[in-house]
N, C-alpha and C positions, 0 to 999 in steps of 0.2 A: 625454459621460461614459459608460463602459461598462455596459452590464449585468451584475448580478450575480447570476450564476451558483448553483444552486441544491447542495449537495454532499450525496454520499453515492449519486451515479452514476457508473459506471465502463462503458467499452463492452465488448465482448467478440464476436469473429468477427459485427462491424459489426452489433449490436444494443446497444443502453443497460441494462444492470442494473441494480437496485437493494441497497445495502448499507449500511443505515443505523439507526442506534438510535434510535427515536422513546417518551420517556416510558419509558424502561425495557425499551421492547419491540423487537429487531432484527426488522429488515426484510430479505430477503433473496430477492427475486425476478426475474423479466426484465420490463419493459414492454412490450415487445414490437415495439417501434419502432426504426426506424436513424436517426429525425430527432430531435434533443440536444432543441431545442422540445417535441417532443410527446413525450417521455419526462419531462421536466419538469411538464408537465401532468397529466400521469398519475402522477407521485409526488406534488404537492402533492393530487391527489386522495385517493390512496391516506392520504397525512396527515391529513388533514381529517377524513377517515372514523376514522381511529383517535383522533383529539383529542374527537371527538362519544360514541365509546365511550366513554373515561377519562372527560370532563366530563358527560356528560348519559346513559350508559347507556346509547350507543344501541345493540341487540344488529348484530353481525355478520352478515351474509348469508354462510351457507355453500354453497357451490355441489355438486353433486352428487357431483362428482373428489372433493371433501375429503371427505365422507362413505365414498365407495367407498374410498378409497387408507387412511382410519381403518379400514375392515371387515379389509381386506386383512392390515393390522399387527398390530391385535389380533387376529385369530383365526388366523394365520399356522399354527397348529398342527394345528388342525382337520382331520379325513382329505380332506373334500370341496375345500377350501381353494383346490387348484391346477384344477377346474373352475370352480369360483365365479369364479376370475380371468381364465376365458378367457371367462364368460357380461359381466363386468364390461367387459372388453376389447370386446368385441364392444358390449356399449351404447353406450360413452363417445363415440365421434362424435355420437350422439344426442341424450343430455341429458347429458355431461361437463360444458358450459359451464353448464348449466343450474343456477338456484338452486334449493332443495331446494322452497320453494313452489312452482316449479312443475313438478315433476315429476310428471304424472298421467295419465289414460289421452289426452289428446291430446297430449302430447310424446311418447306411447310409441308412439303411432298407427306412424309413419315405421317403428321399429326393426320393430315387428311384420308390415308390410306386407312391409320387403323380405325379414325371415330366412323367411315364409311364401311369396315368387315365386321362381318356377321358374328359373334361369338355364341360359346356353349355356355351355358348355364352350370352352376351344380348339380342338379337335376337330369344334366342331359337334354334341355331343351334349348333350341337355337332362339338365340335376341339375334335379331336383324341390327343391322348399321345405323346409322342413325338418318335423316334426310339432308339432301343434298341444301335443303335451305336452311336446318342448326347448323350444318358446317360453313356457309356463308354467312351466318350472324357472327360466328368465330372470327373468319375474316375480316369483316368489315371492323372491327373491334382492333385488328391489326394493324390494318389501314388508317383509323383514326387517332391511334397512337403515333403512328410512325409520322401520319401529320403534323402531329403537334410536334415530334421532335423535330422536325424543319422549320415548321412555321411559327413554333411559340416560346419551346425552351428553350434558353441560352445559358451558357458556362461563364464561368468568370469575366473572361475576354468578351461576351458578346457575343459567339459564335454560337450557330445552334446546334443541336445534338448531331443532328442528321444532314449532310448536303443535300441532298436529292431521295425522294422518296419513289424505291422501286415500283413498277407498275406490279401489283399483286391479282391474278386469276382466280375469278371466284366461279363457282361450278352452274352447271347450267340445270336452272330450276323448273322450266316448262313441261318437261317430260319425267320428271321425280313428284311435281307436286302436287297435293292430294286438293281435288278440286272440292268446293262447296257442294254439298248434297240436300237440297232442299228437300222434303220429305211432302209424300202427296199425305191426302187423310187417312186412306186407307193403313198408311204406315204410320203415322200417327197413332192410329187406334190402337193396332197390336204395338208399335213399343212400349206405349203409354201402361199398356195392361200387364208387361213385364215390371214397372217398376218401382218399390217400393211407394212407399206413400209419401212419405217427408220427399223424395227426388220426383215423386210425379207430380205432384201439387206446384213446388220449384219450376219442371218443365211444362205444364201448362201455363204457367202464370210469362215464362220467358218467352215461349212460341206465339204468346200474344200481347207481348208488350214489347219485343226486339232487345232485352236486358241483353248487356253482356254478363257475364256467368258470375265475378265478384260483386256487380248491381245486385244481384239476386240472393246470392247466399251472404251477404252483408248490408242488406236493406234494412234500414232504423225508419220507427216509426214518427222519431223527431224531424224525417226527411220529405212527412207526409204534410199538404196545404188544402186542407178545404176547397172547395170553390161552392159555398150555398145556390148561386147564381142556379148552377147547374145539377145544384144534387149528386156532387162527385167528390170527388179528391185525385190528388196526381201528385209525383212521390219529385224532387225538387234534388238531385244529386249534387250535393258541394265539389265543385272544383278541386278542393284537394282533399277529396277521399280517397283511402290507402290504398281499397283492391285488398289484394294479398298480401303487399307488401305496403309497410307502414306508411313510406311516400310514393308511392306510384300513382296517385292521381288518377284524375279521369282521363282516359286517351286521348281525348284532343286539348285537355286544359281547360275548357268550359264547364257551367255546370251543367248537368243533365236532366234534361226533362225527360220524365215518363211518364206515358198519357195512360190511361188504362180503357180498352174497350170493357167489353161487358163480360166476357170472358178472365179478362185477368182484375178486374174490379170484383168480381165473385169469388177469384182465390184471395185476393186479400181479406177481402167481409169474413172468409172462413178461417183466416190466423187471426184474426183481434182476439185481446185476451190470455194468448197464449204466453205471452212474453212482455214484458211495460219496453222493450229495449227493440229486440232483433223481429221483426217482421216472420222470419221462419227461424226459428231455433231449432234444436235440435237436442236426444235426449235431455233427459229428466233437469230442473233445475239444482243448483248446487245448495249446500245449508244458508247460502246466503239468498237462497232468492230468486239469483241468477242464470239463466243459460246460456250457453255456447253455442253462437252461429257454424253453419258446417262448412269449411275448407274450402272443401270444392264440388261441385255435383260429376266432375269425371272422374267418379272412386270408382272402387271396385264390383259396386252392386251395379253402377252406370255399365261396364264394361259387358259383367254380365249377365243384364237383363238384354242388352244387343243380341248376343248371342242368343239368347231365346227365341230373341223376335225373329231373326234368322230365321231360326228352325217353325217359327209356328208361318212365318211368311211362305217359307215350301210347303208347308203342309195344307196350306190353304188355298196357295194360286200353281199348284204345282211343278212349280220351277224355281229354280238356286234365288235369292235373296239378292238387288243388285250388289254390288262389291259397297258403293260408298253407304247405302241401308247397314249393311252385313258390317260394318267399321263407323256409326252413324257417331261424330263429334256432339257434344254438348255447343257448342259454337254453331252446328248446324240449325239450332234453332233459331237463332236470330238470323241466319239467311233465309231459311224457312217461312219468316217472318216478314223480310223485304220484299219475296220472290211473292207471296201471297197479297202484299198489299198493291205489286205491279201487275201482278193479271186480275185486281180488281178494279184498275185505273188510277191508282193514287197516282198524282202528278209526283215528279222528282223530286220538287222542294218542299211538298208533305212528305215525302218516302224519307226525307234525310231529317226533320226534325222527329218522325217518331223514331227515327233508328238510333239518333245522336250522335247521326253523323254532323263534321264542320258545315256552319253553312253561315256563312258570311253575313245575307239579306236577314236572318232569321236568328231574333235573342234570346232568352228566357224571360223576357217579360212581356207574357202575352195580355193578350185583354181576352176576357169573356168569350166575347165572339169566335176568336182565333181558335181559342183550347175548344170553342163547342164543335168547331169546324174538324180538330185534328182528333175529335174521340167520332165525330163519325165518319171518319176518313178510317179509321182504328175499328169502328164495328161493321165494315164491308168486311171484315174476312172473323169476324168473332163468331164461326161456327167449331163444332164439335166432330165432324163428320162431311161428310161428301159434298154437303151441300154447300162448302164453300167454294171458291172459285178454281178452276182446272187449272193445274201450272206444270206435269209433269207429264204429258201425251207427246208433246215436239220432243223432247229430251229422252224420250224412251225410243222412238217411233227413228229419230237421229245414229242412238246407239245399236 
């Protein structure tokens, strides 16, 4: 007598599916098998489990994936959203398979060992690890999932994913992290002379306005507001401009004012014209018209014109380049930029409306007076050279 045969398997490019209604509830996954037997096995298991849920309550084991891939759906919206899903990406060989109990600092051991060792290149060149603070964004990303399956998702019954959410160790960032490098003039001068022109124009214009780096290479001139009062203009950032990423917003959620001293009011005067759209464009326009704003100013020409300035800084005050000069960030500008408006006195709550930083006391709707007060608060340090204010003698004289 034949055996019979179990239905609601169908194969597909020589693996067994599953497609079946069990108590109301479709099934609809792969077994993962090419042999008809052990896909068989694996659905009456997969039944049994779900017949012990319906009859006796037994809760579900949710595996990691089904947690991460629920993060991904619902919050789909979110500006950070499409990194989250490459730190997500980057786990899931780790603890993908893994059920949500055990997900904890020793199944994370693996992920952190290897994004933290140094690999070869093809070339034969070593890429370093990555910093101990991308692998605590990872983390935290962990952590905030694993929240939600205690404190928000629930299963049929009510119950939430997760009883108790393990305490997770995240690595210790004071001694990995790469500190801000404000840059005196003299450094200025020579990186500035290393860098192309479309990125030096950029970085002058950021070093004296405190932009963060997508303000700059994504500056519309619909974002520009007169002030005749004052014989100026100052550039008015909407709240939910993209950055880089389509909804990424402005960092703090406000919009952003940007004051212009005389210095970065002169690199704008010098793009009018260039573009009806992007403030700084970049090559030729297209048959329509148009151009293309640039990415990011930490390319490759950024990386290395550093390196040049390195080498002409030895060659000129005859000694090694500091290390944060020698690895100078595009973000270094707008510290560059705070750090020069404090050793020229600007009070705190000037220092944070032209940096746009949060500041509770302080709106975007200035009057007159306010904006005439924050563009000469902004032209105490609108030199080109030495002559502006000393910020880097304690910090050298320290190290």
């Amino acid at each position: 007598m034949a055996r019979k045969t179990i239905s609601g398997l169908y194969q597909r490019n020589g693996t067994w599916h599953i497609d079946k209604v069990f108590r109301g509830q479709r099934i609809q996954e792969s077994t993962g098998s090419s042999d008809r037997k052990e896909a068989e096995q694996y659905l009456i298991h997969k039944l049994e489990k779900l017949r012990e849920q319906k009859i006796y309550g037994v809760r579900t084991i949710r595996t990691w994936r089904e947690a991460a891939t629920r993060y991904l759906t619902e919050y789909r919206d979110q500006p950070s959203i499409g990194l989250t899903a490459i730190y997500l990406e980057q786990l899931d060989p780790y603890i993908g398979d893994q059920p949500l109990t055990h997900v904890d600092d020793e199944t994370l051991a693996p992920y952190i060992r290897d994004r933290l060792k140094s690999t070869r290149t093809r070339d034969g060149k070593l890429k370093p690890g990555v910093s101990h603070r991308t692998v605590n964004i990872a983390l935290e990303r962990v952590i905030r999932i694993l929240n939600l399956c205690a404190r928000k998702w629930r299963d049929e019954q009510k119950r939430p994913w997760l009883d108790v959410v393990p305490m997770i160790t995240k690595l210790e960032e004071k001694k990995t992290r790469r500190l801000p490098y404000p840059m005196s003039w003299e450094e200025q001068s020579i990186l500035f002379a290393e860098l192309p022109d479309h990125l030096r124009r950029m970085a002058l214009y950021k070093v004296n306005s405190g932009s963060r780096e997508q303000e700059v290479v994504k500056l519309r001139w619909d974002w520009e507001i007169p002030i005749p009062e004052l014989n100026t203009s100052v550039f008015l950032i909407p709240a939910d401009f993209g950055g880089r990423h389509e909804s990424s917003g402005v960092k703090n959620g406000d919009e952003r004012l940007v004051v212009l001293n005389s210095v970065a009011k002169s690199v704008i005067e010098g793009q009018r014209g260039l573009d009806p759209v992007w403030v700084f464009p970049y090559g030729q326009p297209d048959r329509n018209g148009k151009a293309t704003p640039v990415h990011r100013m930490n390319d490759s020409a950024w990386k290395k014109a550093r390196v040049r300035a390195a080498k002409k800084f030895q060659e000129r005050f005859m000694r090694p380049a500091p290390p944060g000069f020698a690895s100078i960030r595009v973000h270094d500008l707008k510290h560059t930029f705070g750090r020069r408006l404090r050793a020229a006195g600007v009070t705190e709550e000037d220092r944070k409306a032209l940096l746009g930083h949060k500041n509770g006391s302080i709106t975007s709707h200035y009057s007159a007076a306010e904006l005439d007060k924050l563009i000469d608060e902004a032209n105490r340090i609108s030199a080109t050279d030495s002559r502006g204010p000393a910020l880097t003698i304690l910090r050298r004289m320290a190290g």
